[in-house]
C-alpha positions in Angstrom: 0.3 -9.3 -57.6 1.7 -8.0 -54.3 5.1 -8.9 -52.8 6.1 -9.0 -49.0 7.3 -6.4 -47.0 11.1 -6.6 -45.8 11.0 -8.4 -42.9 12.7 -6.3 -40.6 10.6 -3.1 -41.4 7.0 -4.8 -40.8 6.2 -2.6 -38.3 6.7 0.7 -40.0 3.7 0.1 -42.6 0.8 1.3 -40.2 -1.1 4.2 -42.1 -3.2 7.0 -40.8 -2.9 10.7 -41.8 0.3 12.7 -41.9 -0.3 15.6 -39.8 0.2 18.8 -41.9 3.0 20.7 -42.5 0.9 23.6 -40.7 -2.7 23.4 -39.5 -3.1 27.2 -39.6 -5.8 28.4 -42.2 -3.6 31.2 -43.4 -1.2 28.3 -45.7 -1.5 26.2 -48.2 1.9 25.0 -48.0 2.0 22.0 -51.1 0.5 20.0 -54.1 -3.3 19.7 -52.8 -2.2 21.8 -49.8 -1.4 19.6 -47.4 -1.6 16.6 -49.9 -5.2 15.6 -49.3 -7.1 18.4 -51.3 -8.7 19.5 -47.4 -8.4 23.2 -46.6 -8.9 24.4 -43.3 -9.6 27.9 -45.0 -12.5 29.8 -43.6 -14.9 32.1 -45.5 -14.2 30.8 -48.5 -16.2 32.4 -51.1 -19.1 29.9 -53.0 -20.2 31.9 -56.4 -18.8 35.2 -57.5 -18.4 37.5 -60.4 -15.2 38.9 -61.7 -16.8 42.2 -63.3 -14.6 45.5 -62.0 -12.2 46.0 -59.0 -13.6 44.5 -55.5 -11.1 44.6 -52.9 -8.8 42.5 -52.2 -9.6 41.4 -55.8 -6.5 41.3 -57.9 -4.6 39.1 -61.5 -1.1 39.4 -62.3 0.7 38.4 -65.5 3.6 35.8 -64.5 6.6 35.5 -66.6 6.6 32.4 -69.0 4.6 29.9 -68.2 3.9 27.4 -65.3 1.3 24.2 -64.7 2.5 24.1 -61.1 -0.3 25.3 -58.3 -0.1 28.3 -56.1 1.4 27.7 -52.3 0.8 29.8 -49.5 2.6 31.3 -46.5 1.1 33.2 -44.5 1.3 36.7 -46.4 3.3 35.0 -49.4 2.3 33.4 -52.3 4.8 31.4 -54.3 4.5 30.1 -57.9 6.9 28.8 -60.3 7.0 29.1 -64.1 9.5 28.5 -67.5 11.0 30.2 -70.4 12.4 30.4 -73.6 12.6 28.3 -76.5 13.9 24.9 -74.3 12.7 26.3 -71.2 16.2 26.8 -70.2 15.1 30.1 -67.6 13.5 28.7 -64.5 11.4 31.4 -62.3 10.7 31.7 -58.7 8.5 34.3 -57.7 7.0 35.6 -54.3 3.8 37.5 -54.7 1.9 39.4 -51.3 -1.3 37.9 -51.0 -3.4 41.0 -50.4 -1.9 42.7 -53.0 -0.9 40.9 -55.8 2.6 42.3 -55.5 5.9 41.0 -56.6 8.0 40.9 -53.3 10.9 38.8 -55.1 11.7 37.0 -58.5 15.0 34.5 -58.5 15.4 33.2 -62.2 17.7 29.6 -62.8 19.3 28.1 -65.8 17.6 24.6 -66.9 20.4 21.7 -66.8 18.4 19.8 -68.8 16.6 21.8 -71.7 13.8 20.1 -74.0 12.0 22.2 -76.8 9.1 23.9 -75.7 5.6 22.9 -76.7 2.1 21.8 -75.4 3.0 18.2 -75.0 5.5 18.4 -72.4 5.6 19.4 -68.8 6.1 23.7 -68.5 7.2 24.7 -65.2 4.5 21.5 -64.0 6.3 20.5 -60.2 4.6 22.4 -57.3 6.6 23.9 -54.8 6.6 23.2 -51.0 7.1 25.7 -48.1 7.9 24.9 -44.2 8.3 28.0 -41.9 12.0 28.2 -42.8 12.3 27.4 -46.7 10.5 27.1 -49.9 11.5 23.8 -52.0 11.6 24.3 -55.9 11.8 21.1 -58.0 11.2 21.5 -62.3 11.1 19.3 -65.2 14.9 20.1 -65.8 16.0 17.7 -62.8 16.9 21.3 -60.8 16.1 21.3 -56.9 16.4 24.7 -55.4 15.6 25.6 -51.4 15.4 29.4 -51.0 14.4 31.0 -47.3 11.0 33.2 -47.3 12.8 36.2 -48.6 14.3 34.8 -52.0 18.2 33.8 -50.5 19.2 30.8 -52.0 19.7 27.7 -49.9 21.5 25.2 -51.8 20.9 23.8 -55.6 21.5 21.1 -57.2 20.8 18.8 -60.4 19.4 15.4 -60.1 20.0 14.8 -63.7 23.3 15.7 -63.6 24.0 13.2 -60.5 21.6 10.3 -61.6 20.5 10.7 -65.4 18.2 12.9 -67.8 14.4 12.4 -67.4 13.8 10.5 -70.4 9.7 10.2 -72.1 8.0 11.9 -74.5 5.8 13.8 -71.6 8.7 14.9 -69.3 8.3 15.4 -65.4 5.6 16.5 -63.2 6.2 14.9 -59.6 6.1 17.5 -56.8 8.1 17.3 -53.8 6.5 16.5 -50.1 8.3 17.1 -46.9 8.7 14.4 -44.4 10.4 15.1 -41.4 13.6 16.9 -42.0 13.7 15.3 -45.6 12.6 16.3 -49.0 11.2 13.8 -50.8 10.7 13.2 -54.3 10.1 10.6 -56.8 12.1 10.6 -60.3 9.8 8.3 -62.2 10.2 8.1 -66.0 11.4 5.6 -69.0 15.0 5.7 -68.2 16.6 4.9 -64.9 14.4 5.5 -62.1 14.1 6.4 -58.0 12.9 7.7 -55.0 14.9 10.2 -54.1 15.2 11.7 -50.0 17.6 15.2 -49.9 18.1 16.9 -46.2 16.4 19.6 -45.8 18.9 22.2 -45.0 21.8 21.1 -47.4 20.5 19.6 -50.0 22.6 16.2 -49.7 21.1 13.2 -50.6 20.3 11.1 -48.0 18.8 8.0 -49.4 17.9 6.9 -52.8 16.1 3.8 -53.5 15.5 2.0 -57.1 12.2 2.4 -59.1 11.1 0.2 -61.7 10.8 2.1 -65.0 7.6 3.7 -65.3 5.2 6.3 -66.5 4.3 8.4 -63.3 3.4 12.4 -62.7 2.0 12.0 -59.7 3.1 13.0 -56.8 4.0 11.0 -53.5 1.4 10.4 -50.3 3.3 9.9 -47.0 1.4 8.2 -44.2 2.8 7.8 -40.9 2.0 6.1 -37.5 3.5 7.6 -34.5 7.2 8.5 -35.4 7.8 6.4 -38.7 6.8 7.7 -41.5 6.0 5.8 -44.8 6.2 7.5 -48.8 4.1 6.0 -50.8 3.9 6.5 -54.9 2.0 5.2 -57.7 3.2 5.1 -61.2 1.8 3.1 -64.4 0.7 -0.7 -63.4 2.2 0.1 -59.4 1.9 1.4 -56.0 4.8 1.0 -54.2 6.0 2.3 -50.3 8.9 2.9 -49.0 10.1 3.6 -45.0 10.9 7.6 -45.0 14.0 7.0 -43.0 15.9 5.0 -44.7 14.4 4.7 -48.6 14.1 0.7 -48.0 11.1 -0.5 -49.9 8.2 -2.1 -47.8 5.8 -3.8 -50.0 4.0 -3.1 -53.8 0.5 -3.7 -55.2 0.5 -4.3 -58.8 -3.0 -5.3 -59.7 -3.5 -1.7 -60.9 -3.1 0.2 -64.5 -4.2 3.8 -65.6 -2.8 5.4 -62.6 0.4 7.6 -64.1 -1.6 10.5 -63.6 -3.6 10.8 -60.1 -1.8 11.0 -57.1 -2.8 8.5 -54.4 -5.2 10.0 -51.7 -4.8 8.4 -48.2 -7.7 8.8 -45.4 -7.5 7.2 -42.4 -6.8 3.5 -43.2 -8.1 4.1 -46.9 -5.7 4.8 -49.7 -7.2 5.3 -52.6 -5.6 5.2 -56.2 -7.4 7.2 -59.5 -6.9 5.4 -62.5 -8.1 6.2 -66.5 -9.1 3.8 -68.3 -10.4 6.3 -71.0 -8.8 6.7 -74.4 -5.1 8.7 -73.6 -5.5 7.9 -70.1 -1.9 6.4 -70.2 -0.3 4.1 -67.8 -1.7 1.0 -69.4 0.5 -1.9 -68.5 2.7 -3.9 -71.5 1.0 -7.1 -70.9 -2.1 -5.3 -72.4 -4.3 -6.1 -69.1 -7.5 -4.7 -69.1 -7.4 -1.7 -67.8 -8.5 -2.1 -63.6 -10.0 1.8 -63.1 -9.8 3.2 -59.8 -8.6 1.3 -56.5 -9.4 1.1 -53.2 -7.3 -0.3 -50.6 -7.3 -1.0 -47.0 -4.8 -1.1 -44.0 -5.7 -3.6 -41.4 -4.8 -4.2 -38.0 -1.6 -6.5 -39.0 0.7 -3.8 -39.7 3.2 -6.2 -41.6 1.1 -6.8 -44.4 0.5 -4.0 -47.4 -3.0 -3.3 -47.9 -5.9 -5.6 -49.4 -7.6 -4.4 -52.4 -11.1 -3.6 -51.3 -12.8 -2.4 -54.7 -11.6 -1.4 -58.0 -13.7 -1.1 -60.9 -12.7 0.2 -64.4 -16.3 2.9 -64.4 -14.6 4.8 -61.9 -12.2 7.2 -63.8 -9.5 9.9 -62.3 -7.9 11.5 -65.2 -5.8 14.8 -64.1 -7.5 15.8 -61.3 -6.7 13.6 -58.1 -9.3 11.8 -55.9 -10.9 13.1 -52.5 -12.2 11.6 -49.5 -14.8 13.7 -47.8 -16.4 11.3 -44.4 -18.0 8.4 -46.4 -17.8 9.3 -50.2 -14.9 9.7 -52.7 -15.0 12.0 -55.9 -13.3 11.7 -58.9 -13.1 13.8 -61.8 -12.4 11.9 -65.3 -10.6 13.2 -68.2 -14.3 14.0 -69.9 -15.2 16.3 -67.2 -17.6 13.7 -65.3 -17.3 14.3 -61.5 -18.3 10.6 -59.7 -19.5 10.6 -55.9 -18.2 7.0 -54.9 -19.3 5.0 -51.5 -16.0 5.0 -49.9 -16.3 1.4 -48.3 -18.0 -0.7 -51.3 -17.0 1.3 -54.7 -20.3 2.1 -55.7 -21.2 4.8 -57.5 -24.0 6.9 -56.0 -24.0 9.7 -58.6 -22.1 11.4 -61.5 -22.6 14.7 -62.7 -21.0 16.6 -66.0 -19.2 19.2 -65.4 -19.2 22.4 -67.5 -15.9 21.2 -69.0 -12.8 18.8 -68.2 -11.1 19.7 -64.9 -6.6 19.5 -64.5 -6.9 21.0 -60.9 -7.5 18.7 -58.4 -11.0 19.2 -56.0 -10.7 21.4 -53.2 -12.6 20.0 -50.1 -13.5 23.1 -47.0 -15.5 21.9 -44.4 -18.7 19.9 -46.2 -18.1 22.2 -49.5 -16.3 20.8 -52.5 -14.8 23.5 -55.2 -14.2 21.9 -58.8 -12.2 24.6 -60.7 -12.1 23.7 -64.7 -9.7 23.8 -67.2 -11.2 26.8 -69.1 -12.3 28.7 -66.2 -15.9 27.3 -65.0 -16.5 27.2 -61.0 -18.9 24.6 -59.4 -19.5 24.4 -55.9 -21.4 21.8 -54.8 -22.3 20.0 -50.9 -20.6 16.7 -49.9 -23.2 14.0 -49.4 -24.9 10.9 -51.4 -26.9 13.3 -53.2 -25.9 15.7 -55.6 -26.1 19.4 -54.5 -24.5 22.2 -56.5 -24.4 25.3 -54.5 -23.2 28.1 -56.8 -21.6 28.3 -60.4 -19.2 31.2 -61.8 -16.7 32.0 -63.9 -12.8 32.5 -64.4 -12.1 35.1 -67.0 -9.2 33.2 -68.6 -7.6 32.7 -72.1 -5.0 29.7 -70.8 -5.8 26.4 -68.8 -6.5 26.7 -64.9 -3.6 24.1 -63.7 -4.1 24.8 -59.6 -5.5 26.3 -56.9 -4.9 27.0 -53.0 -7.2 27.9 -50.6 -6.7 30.5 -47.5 -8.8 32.6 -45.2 -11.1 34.5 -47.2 -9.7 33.9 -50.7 -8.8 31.4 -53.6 -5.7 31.5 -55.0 -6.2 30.7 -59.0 -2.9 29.6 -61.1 -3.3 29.7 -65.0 -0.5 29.0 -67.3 0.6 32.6 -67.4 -1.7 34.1 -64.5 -2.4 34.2 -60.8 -6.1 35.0 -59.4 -7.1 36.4 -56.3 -10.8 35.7 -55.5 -12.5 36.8 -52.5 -16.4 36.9 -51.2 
């Protein structure tokens, strides 16, 4: 079911793409870059081999252990990770692109500490970088903002203020930046928001109630003209909410299995990954059968939320988040099984086995599409109707490959306890 916007914020709910954070090929500024999966990267390379030193080749050992991707500035890499028994030491490191170099570390005290172990979130948020600051969110409810060369910024606790994260999985959701906010959504089994902090102080500027759900995604925000929309989808919901002042516009609830995927918008299309494969979570308590993956569509009467277009339960996102390239869209389920969809009817024009399950969302340049797997297989294949794999390789690797950015000339490759520099 879907209720009405607020009547006096109608006309905020037009949707088209956000324009990035920066069009420049040399970052890759956020979670799926600039939050579709699209790099505008250029001589990216398509099947490699890792054997001896090549230039401009490199792999570092982090400290601790991270799940969050890679983002890039320009000449800096930054990457996040945990440590210790309750992952009570935080890290924030910058590393030179070219060389694989440490340039700074900052390390942070957890305020909420859980045990360590392979079912919970380890160092899982992804940073996000502007030209001014770098943004640091983690599992423990800590925000940090730090400026290119490692000063801190401001800090502060969201649990502390609002409540611990609460679930058996902890907290995943990466931050986005919309205008001169920070934006992130604090979904979980206990009390719940969206949550908008200004950029250069740290002070929260709007929060705005969240049912309680299951949700580590991590927020779209679509925007027409000057107003800006943040949209998030958690177990059994996809809500939105105007950017400016946290008021909530409209919900679509005719939706489970999507706790995991974050939504993918393009052009009027927002599309939502859901599971509806054993462990794919974010079933809804009524027991509904589960709906799969959703399509919706924004027409031209910008006070109405968007009309469900397709959904059908064969079409499966697990960790890896949906991608829209022209006419198609491709999910990745939690088997491994990459689908190429028809973007305006839901149907499924080929599927293809991967050489094993993929957590790091697609990477789309140009009319290429980069699938990076969980134990360190590489398939490049050609957008289109028909399948076309253009190279395979291999990521020498002994933990899970969580992310990936994508920058003139290179790949960026974060493990849980590494970070890869691939070139041609």
């Amino acid at each position: 079911m879907r209720s009405r916007p607020c009547a006096s914020l109608v006309w905020l709910v037009a949707v088209w793409v956000l324009p990035s954070v920066a069009d420049a090929a040399d970052t890759w500024p956020g979670f799926r870059g600039h939050g579709d999966s699209h790099a505008d990267a250029r001589d990216l390379p398509t099947s490699w081999e890792l054997r001896g030193r090549r230039p401009g080749q490199w792999s570092i050992r982090l400290p601790g252990y991270g799940q969050s991707s890679p983002v890039v500035w320009k000449d800096k890499i930054f990457v996040t990770a945990v440590s210790g028994d309750e992952k009570e030491h935080l890290h924030v490191l910058a590393v030179n692109l070219e060389d694989g170099r440490v340039l700074w570390r900052r390390e942070f005290s957890a305020s909420q500490r859980v045990p360590d172990s392979d079912t919970v979130s380890r160092g899982a948020p992804t940073p996000v970088a502007d030209a001014q600051r770098l943004y640091v969110v983690f599992e423990s409810g800590d925000a940090v903002a730090l400026d290119h060369a490692g000063q801190v910024l401001w800090q502060r606790s969201f649990v502390n203020d609002y409540g611990p994260i609460q679930g058996p999985h902890g907290y995943a959701s990466s931050p986005v930046l919309v205008d001169d906010l920070v934006v992130l959504q604090v979904i979980h089994a206990g009390p719940s928001y969206v949550l908008a902090l200004d950029q250069a102080t740290g002070q929260t500027r709007w929060k705005s109630e969240h049912p309680s759900h299951t949700a580590w995604s991590t927020p779209a925000v679509a925007a027409h003209g000057s107003h800006k929309v943040v949209i998030v989808s958690s177990s059994g919901s996809v809500r939105a909410f105007d950017a400016r002042q946290g008021l909530p516009l409209w919900s679509f609830t005719d939706v489970s299995g999507n706790s995991t995927a974050s939504p993918t918008l393009a052009g009027r299309w927002l599309i939502i990954g859901a599971s509806s494969e054993p462990g794919g979570g974010g079933r809804l308590a009524s027991a509904a059968p589960p709906t799969g993956s959703v399509a919706l569509r924004f027409g031209d009467d910008r006070s109405q939320p968007p009309e469900a277009v397709w959904s059908s339960p064969k079409i499966s996102a697990g960790y890896a988040s949906p991608c829209v390239v022209d006419r198609w869209v491709y999910f990745v389920s939690r088997a491994g099984v990459l689908q190429c969809v028809e973007l305006e009817s839901g149907k499924l024009l080929w599927q293809h086995r991967l050489p094993g399950e993929a957590w790091a969302s697609p990477v789309v340049a140009g009319d290429r599409l980069a699938i990076f797997c969980k134990s360190g297989p590489v398939v490049m294949l050609r957008a289109g109707p028909t399948l076309e794999i253009l190279g395979e390789s291999q990521i020498s690797t002994t933990d899970i490959v969580y992310g990936v950015a994508a920058v003139d000339g290179c790949w960026i490759v974060r493990s849980g306890r590494g970070l890869i520099r691939i070139t041609p």
